[in-house]
N, CA, C and O of each residue as an XYZ file, in Angstrom:
244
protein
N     -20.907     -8.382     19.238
C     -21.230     -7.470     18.138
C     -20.041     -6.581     17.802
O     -19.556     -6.625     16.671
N     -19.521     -5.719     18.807
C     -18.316     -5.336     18.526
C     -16.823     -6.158     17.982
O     -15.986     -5.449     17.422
N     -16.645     -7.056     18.091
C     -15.892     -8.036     17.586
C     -16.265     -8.114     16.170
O     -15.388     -8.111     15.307
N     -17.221     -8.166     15.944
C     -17.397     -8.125     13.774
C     -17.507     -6.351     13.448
O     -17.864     -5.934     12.346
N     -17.256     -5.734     14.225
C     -17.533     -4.656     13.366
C     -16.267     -4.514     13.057
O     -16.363     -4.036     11.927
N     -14.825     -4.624     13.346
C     -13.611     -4.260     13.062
C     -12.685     -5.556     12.949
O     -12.304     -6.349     13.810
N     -12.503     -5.497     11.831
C     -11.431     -6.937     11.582
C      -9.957     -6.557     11.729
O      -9.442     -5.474     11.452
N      -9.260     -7.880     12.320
C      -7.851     -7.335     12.108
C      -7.277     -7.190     11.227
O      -7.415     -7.995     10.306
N      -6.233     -5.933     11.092
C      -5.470     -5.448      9.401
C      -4.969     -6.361      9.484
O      -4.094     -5.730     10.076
N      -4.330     -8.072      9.481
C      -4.522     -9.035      8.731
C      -4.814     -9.879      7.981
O      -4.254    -10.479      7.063
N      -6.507     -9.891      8.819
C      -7.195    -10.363      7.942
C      -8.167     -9.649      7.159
O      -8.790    -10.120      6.208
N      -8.257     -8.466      7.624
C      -8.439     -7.171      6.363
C      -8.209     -7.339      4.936
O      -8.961     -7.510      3.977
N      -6.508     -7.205      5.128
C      -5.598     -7.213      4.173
C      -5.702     -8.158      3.484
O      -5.561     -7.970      2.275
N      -5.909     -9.160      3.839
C      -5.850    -10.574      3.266
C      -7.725    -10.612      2.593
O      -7.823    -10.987      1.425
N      -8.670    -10.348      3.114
C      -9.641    -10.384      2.407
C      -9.598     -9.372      0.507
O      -9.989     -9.528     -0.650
N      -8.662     -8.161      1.562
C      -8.763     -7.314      0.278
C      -7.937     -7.800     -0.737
O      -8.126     -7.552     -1.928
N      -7.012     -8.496     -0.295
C      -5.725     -8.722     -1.272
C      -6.396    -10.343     -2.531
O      -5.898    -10.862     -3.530
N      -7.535    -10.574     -1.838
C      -7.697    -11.909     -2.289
C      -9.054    -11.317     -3.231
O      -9.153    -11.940     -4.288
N      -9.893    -10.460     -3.082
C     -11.179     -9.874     -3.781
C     -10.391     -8.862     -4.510
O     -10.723     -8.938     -5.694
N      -9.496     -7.946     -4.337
C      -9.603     -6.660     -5.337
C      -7.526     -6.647     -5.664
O      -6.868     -5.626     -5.861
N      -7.023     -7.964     -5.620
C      -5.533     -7.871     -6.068
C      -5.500     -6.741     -6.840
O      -5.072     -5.624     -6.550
N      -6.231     -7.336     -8.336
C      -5.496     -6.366     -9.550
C      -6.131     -4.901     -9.257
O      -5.356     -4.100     -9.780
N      -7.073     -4.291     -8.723
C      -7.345     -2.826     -8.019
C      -6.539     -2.965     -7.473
O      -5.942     -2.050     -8.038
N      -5.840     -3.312     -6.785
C      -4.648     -2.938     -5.332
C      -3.190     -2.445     -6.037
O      -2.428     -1.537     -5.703
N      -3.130     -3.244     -6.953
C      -1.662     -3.145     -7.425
C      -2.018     -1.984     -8.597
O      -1.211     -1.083     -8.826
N      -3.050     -2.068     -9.177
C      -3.501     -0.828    -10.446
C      -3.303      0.799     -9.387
O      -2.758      1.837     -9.760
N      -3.962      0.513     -8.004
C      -4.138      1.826     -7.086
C      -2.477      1.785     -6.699
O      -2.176      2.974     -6.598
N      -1.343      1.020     -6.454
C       0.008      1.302     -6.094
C       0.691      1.793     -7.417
O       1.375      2.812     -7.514
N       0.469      1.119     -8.180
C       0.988      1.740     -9.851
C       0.393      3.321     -9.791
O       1.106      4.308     -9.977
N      -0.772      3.358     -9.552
C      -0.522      5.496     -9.636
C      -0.252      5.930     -8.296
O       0.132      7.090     -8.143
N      -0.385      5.225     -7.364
C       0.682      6.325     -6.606
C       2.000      6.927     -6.300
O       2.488      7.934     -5.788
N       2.468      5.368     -7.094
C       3.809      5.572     -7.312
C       4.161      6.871     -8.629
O       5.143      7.609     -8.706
N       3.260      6.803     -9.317
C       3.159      7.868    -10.404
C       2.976      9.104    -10.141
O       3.491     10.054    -10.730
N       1.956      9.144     -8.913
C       1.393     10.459     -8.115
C       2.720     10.914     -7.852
O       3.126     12.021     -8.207
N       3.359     10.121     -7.270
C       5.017     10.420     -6.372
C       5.704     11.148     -7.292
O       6.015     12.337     -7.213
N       5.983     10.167     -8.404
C       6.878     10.702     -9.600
C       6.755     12.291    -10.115
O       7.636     13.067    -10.487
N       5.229     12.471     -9.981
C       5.154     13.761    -10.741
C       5.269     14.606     -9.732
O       5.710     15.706    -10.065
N       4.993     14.454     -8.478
C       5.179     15.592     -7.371
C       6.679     15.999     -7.667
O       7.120     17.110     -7.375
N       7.404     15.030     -8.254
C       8.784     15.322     -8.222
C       9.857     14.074     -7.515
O       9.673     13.268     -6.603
N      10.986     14.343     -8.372
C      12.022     13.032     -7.980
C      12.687     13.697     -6.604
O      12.842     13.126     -5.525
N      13.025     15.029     -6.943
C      13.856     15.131     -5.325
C      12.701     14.819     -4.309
O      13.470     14.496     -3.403
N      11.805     14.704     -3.901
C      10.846     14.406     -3.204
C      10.984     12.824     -2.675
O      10.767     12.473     -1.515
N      11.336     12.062     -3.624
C      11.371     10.784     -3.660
C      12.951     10.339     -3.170
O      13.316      9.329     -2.569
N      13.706     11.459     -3.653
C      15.228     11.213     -2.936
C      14.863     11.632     -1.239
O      15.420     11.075     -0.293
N      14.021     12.511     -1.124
C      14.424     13.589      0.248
C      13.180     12.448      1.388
O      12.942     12.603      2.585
N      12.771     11.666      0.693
C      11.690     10.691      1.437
C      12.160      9.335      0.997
O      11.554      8.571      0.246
N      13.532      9.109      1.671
C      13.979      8.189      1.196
C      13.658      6.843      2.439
O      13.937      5.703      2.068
N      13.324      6.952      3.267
C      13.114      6.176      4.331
C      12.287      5.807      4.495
O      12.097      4.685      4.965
N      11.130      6.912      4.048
C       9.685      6.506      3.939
C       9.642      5.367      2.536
O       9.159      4.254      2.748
N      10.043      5.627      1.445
C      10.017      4.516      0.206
C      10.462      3.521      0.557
O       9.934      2.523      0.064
N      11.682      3.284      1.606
C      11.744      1.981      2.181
C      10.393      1.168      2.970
O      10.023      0.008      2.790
N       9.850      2.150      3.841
C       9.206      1.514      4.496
C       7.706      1.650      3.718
O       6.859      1.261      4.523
N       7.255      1.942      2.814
C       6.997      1.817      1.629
C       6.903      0.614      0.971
O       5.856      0.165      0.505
N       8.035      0.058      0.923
C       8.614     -1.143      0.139
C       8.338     -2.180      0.319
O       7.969     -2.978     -0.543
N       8.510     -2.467      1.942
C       8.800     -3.243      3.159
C       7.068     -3.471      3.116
O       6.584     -4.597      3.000
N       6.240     -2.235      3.227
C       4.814     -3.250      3.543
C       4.538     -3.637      2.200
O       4.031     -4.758      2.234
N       4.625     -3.288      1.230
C       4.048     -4.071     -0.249
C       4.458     -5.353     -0.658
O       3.963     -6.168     -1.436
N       5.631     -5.350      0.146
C       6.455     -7.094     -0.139
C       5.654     -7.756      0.948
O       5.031     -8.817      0.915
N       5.817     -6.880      1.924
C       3.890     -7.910      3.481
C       3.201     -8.224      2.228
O       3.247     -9.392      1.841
N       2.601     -7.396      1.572
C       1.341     -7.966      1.027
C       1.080     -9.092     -0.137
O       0.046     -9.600     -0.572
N       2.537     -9.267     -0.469
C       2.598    -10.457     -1.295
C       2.718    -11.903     -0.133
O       2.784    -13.049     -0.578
């Protein structure tokens, strides 16, 4: 029973990525927007984090 209550973020990911793609990428399009308006130096001064950022959204393709 415990074994179905928690799936692995693999195949999580992969269920979600395959039922709600265009929600997924519509919800990364405003956060990236969210980002923008908090401000660009924000986005310069969190520059490591946007890499790694980057790095899982290319996972999810």
């Amino acid at each position: 029973m415990q074994k179905n209550k928690t799936l692995p973020c693999s195949l999580m990911r992969k269920i979600i990525l395959q039922r709600y793609h265009c929600v997924f990428r519509i919800q990364i399009e405003d956060f990236f927007i969210n980002v923008m308006l908090m401000g660009s130096s924000l986005v310069f001064h969190s520059h490591l984090s946007l890499i790694c950022i980057l790095k899982l959204l290319l996972n999810f393709h």
